[in-house]
N, C-alpha and C positions, 0 to 999 in steps of 0.2 A: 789579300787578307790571309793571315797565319791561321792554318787548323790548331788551335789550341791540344788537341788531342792525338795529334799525329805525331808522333815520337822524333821522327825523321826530318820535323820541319823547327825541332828547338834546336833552340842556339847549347852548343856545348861550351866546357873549359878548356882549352887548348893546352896543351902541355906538347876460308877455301872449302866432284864422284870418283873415288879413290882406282883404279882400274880392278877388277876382280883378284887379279892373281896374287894381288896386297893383301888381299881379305886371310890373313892369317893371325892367329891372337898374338895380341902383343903381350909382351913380358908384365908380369903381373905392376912392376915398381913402375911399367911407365901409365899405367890404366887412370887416370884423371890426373894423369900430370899437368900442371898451369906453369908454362914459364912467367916467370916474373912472377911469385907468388905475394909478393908485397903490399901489406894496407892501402888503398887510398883512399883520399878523399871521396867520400860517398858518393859514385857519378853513375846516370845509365848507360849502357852498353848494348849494342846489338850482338847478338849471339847468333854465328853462320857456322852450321853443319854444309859438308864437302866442301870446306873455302881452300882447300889448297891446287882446286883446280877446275874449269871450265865452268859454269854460272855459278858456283860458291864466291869462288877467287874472282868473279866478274864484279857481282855485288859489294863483296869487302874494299877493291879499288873505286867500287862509286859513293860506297859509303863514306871511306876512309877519305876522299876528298871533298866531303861536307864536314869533316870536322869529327863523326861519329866516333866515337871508343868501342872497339871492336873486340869480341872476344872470339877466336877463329876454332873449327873445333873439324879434328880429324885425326886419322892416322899416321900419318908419313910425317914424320917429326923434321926432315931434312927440309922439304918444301914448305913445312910450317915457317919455320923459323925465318927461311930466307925472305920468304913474303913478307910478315910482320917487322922484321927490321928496312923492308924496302916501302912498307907502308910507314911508317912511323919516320922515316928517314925526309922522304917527301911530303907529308901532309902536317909531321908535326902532331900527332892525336897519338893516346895511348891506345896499344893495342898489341894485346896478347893470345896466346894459343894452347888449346886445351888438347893433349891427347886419348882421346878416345874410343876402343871399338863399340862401335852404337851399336853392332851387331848381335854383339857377346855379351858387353859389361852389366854385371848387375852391381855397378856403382853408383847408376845415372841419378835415382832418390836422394845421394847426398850431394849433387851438383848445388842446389840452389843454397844450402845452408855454408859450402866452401866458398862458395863466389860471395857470400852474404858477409863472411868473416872476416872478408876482405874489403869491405865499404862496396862490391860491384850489387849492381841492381839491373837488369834485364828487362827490360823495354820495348823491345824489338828484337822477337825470336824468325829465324828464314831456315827453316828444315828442307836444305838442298841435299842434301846426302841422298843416296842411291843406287843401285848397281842393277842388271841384268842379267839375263842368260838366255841365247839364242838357240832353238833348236827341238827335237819332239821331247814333248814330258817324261816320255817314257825313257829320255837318253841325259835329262838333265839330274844331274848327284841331289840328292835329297841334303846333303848339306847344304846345295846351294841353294835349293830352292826353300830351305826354311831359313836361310840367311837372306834372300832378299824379302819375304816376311818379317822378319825382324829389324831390318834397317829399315825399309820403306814405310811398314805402316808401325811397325813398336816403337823404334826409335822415334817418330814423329808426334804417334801418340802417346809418347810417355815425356817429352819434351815441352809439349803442349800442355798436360795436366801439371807440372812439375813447377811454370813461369806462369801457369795463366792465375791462377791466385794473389799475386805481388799486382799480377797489373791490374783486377778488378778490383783490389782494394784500394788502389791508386785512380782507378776509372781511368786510364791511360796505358795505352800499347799498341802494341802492331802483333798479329803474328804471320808470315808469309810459310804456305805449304806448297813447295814445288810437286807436280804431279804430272801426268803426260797424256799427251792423242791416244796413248794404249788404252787412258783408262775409259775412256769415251764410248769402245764397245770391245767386245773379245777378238784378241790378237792371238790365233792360232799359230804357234811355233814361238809366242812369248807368250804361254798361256799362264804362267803364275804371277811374273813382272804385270803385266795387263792387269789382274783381278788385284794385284796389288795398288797399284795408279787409281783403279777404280774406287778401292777404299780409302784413300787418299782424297778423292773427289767427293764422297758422297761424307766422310767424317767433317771436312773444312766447309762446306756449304751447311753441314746442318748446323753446325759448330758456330758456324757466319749469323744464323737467321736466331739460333738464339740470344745472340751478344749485341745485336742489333740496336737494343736500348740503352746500350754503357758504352763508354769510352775505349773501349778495343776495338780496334779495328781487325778482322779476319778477311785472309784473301789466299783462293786457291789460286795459281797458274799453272796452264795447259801449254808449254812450249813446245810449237813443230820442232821436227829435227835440228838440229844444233850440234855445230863441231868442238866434240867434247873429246874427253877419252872412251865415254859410255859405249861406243860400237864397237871399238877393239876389245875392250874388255868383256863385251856379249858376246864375242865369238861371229860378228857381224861383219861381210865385204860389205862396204857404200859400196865398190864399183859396180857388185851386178844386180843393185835395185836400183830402179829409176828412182822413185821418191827419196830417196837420200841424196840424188846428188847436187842440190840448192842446196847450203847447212845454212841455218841461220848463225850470226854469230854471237858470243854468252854476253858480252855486253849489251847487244841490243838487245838480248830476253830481258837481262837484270835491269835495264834503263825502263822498260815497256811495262814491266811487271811492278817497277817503284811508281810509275807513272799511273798504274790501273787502282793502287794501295791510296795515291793521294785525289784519285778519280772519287775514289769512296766505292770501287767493284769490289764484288766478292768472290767473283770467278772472272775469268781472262783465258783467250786463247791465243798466245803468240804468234805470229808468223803469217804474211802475207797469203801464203800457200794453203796456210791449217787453217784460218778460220771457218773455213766449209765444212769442217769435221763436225760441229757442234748441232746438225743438221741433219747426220749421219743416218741415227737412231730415229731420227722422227719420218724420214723420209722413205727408209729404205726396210724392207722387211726384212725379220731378224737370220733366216735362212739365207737369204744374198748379201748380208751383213757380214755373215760371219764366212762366206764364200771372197766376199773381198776382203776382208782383214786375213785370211793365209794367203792373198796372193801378194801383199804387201811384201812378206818376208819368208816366202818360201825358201828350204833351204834344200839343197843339194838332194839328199839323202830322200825326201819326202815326195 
């Protein structure tokens, strides 16, 4: 039987976490650049922040072979592009890419009136975008630590308030908020990434129990480790933690996490390994809690 309400499960018309060291502003001319900026016929579209790589780009290849129109949304214009012409080339579905830094831009407010000019409508929003920084607070650049504030919880939260209006007036949508095991309890040596995951978690749940009575569906995911680019770009060896070295991989999170959306969950914790995390907090006192979340990722120096 079809969820009348789930974005993901209509029929359409047939016609990508960027690595840290990218996180540099883009040129003002490319800042809400749409390739293919051309009217269409009035269609919905799912809109994926980080789709140009590891669970962004997982989702946009499972979408993109349901038929979905995809609007891709990131920075590396080079990996945009290839993706989108290698989706549309095999699946057949339009799908185009937005450059963006979610970081920086204070363009994001005229997103939904650009995409609107254009006959797109946003149906299904996945805020995968993200980045990290491994290592003592005290040695992490205050750039980078108010940039991954700004990507992980601004960008998501202002992405969120931006589509969720189209879709209650519609009583139909999805929104998916990727989040992490960090945000679950404090991650000494990711002490800002973690409180950010955390507000991630506790924004999408409450987010979740208000909407509860309308036709949107909200869903957080908690993916264990996953071989993304995210460790190299946190300044992260897998090889000298043990917990990293299972990764799961981005399609089985993006498969498990479309799976938990048409389950009708509001929260989900990926990965064989992680489920036990969600047990963390209730089981374990907050002083050996946070004894074991720095032995997680102790680094070198510490």
């Amino acid at each position: 039987m079809t969820d009348t309400n789930n974005p993901l499960t209509q029929p359409t018309t047939q016609y990508a976490v960027e690595p840290a060291e990218t996180l540099k502003e883009l040129p003002e001319h490319k800042t809400l650049a749409l390739e293919n900026s051309k009217p269409t016929a009035k269609k919905n579209y799912a809109l994926i922040t980080g789709a140009s790589s590891g669970i962004g780009e997982a989702f946009a290849q499972i979408l993109a072979s349901k038929k979905k129109p995809l609007i891709l949304v990131g920075r590396n214009e080079q990996k945009l592009k290839a993706l989108s012409a290698e989706l549309r080339q095999n699946n057949d579905v339009d799908i185009r890419f937005l450059l963006i830094d979610l970081a920086r831009s204070k363009d994001m407010p005229q997103l939904p009136s650009k995409l609107k000019r254009m006959g797109i409508k946003i149906d299904v929003l996945i805020n995968c975008a993200g980045f990290g920084k491994h290592g003592l607070e005290s040695q992490i650049s205050y750039e980078d630590a108010l940039n991954m504030i700004n990507l992980n919880c601004r960008a998501t939260l202002s992405l969120t308030k931006l589509f969720l209006p189209e879709m209650l007036k519609d009583n139909k949508g999805a929104i998916i908020n990727i989040a992490a095991l960090a945000g679950l309890f404090p991650v000494p040596f990711m002490a800002t990434y973690s409180a950010t995951k955390a507000f991630v978690i506790n924004y999408t749940q409450a987010l979740a129990e208000e909407l509860k009575s309308t036709g949107v569906k909200v869903l957080c995911a908690c993916p264990g480790p996953t071989a993304t680019n995210f460790y190299k770009s946190a300044g992260i060896n897998t090889s000298k933690h043990k917990s990293l070295q299972d990764l799961n991989d981005p399609h089985y999170i993006a498969e498990q996490t479309l799976q938990a959306l048409k389950d009708g969950k509001t929260f989900t914790i990926i990965g064989a390994k992680s489920t036990w995390s969600k047990y963390l907090p209730k089981l374990i006192p907050r002083k050996l809690l946070l004894k074991f979340g720095a032995s997680l990722l102790r680094p070198d120096e510490a």
